[in-house]
C-alpha positions as CSV (number, residue, x, y, z in Angstrom):
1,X,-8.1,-18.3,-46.2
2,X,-7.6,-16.4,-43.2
3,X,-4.7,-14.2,-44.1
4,X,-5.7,-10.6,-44.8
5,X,-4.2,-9.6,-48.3
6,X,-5.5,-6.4,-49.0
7,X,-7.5,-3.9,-47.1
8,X,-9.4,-0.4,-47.8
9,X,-11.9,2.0,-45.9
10,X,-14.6,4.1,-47.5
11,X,-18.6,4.6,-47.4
12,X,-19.1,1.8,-49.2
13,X,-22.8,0.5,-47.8
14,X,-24.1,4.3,-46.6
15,X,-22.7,7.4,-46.4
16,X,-23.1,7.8,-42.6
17,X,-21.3,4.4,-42.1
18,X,-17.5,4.2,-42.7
19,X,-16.3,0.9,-43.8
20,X,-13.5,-1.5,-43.6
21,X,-13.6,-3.9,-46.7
22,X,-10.8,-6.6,-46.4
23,X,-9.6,-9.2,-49.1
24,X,-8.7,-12.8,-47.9
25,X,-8.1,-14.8,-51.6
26,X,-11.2,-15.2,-53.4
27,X,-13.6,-13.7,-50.0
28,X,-14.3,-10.3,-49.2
29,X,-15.2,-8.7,-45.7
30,X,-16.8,-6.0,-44.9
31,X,-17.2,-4.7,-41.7
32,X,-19.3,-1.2,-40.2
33,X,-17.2,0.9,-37.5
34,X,-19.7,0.8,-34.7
35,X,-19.8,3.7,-31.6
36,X,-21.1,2.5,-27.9
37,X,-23.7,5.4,-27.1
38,X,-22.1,4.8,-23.1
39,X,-25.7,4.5,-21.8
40,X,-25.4,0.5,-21.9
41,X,-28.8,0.0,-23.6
42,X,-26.6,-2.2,-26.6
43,X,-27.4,0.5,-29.1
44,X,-24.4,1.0,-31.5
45,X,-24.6,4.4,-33.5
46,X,-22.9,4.1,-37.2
47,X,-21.3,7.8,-36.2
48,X,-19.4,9.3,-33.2
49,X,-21.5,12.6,-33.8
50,X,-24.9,10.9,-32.9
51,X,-23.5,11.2,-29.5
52,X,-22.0,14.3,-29.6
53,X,-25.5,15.7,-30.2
54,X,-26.0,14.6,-27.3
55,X,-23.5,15.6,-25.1
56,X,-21.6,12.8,-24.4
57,X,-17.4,13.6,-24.6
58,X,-15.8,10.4,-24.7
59,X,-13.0,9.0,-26.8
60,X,-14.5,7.1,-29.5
61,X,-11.5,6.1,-31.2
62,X,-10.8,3.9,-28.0
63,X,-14.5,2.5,-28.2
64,X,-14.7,1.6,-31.9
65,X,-16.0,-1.5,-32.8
66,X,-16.7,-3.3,-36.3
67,X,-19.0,-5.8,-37.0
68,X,-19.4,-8.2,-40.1
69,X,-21.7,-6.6,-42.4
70,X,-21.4,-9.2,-45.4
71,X,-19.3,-12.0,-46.5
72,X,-19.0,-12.5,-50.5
73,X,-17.0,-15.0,-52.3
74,X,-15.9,-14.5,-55.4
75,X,-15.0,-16.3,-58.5
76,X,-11.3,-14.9,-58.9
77,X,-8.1,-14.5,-56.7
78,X,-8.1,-10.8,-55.5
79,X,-4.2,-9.0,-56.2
80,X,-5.5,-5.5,-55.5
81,X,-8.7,-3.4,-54.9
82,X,-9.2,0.2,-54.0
83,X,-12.4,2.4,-53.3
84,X,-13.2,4.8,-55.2
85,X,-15.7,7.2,-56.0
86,X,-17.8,7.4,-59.8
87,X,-19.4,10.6,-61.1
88,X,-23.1,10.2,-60.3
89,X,-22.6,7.8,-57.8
90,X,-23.1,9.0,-53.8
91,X,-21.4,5.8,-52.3
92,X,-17.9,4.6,-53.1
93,X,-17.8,1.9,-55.3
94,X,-14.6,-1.2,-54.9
95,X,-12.4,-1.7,-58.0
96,X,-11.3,-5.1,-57.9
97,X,-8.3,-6.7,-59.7
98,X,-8.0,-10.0,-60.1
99,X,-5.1,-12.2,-60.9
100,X,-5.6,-13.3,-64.6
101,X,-5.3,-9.9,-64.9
102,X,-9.3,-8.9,-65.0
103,X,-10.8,-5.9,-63.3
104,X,-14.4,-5.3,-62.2
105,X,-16.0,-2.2,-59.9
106,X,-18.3,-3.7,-57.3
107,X,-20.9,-1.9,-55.4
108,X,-23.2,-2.4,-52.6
109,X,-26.9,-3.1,-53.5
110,X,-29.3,-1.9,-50.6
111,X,-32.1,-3.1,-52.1
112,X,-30.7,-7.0,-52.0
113,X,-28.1,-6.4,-49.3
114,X,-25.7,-8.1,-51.8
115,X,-22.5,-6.7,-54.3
116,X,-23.4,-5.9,-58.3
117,X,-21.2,-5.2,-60.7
């Protein structure tokens, strides 16, 4: 499917990294907001304010990229999801609904760069 159905942003890999997590169907995206550092050495900060500790005064929000972090399919339809945040828990975790009316709260595992319930 290539029609976006649902979208949500959060720190859902790192807390330094904001994320864009999209739902197309069964598939979710998620993508990192990436910051050009202007120097043109390729280097792509997660955060605006790496650069301002340096210095640099330039409008970000016009130089935002994302990248694909991770592609997951998944075994159900997705009709809505949010990010939320769960005592004890530093990152936001992704409640997920899914059409024959089942829900599940996903989060990112760093350890296998993969989803776990």
């Amino acid at each position: 499917p290539s029609t976006v159905h649902l979208s949500a942003s959060g720190h859902f890999r790192a807390l330094d990294e904001e994320n864009l997590v999209l739902a197309r169907g069964t598939s979710l995206e998620v993508y990192a907001m990436r910051f050009p550092r202007g120097s043109g050495d390729g280097d792509l900060p997660a955060h605006p304010a790496a650069d301002a500790a340096n210095g640099e005064e330039e409008k970000k929000d016009k130089q935002a990229m994302l990248q694909c972090v991770g592609t997951y399919e998944l075994y159900g339809h997705i009709e809505a999801m949010a990010l939320i945040k769960l005592p004890g828990r530093e990152r936001d975790c992704l409640l997920l609904v899914f059409r024959d009316a089942k829900m599940s709260v996903v989060e990112y595992d760093q350890a296998t760069d993969d989803i776990s319930t």
